[in-house]
C-alpha positions in Angstrom: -4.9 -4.3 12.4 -5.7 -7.5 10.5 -2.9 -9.6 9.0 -2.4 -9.0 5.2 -0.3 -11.2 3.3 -0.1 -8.7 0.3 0.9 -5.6 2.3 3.4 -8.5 4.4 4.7 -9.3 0.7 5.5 -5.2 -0.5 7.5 -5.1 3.1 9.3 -8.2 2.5 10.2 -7.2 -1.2 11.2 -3.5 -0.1 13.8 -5.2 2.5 15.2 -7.8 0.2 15.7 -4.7 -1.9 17.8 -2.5 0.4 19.3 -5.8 2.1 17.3 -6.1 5.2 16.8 -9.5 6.6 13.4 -9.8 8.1 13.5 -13.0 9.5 12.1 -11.8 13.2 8.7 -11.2 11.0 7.0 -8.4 10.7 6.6 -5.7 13.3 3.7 -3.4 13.6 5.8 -0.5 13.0 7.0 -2.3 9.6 3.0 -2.3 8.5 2.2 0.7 9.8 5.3 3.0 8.4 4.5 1.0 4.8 0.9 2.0 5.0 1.5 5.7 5.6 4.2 5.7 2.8 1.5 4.2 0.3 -1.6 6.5 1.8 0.7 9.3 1.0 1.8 8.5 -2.6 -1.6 8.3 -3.6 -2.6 11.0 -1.4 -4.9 13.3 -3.8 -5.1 11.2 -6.6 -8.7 10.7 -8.3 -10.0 10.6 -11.5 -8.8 14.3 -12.5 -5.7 12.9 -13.7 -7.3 9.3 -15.5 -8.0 11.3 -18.9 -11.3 9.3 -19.4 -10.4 6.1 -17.5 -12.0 7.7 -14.3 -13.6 4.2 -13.3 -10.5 2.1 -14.1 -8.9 4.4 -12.4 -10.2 5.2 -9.2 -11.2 0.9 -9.3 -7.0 0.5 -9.3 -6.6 3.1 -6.5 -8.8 1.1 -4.5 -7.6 -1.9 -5.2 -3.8 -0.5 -4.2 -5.8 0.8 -0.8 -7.3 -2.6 0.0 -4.2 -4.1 -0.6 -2.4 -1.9 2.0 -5.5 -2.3 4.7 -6.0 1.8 4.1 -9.4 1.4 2.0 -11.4 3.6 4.6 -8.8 6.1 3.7 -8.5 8.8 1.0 
């Protein structure tokens, strides 16, 4: 997997959260458990539930899988 500062960033910020120093960097379990966390919350989702903002909408769900390095999935 490539690197991605942004996915890197969501890790980083979930650790801080729960009090997790990360100062060994990230792992490829770290990416890879945050990726299948984020696949899986938006797991389903498409326009059925946008109300009329189908394009808005499904543009931001890609947008969140890019982000995460999952935009090949759905």
């Amino acid at each position: 997997m490539t690197d991605n500062t942004t996915l890197d960033a969501a890790i980083d910020a979930a650790c801080k959260e729960v009090n997790i120093g990360r100062a060994d960097g990230f792992q490829e379990f770290d990416r890879t458990y945050a990726r299948a966390l984020i696949a899986k919350l938006i797991e389903g989702m498409d326009s059925e539930y946008a109300f009329g903002f189908e394009e808005g909408f499904n543009a931001a769900l890609t947008e969140i899988r890019r982000r995460a390095g999952i935009e090949g999935e759905k």
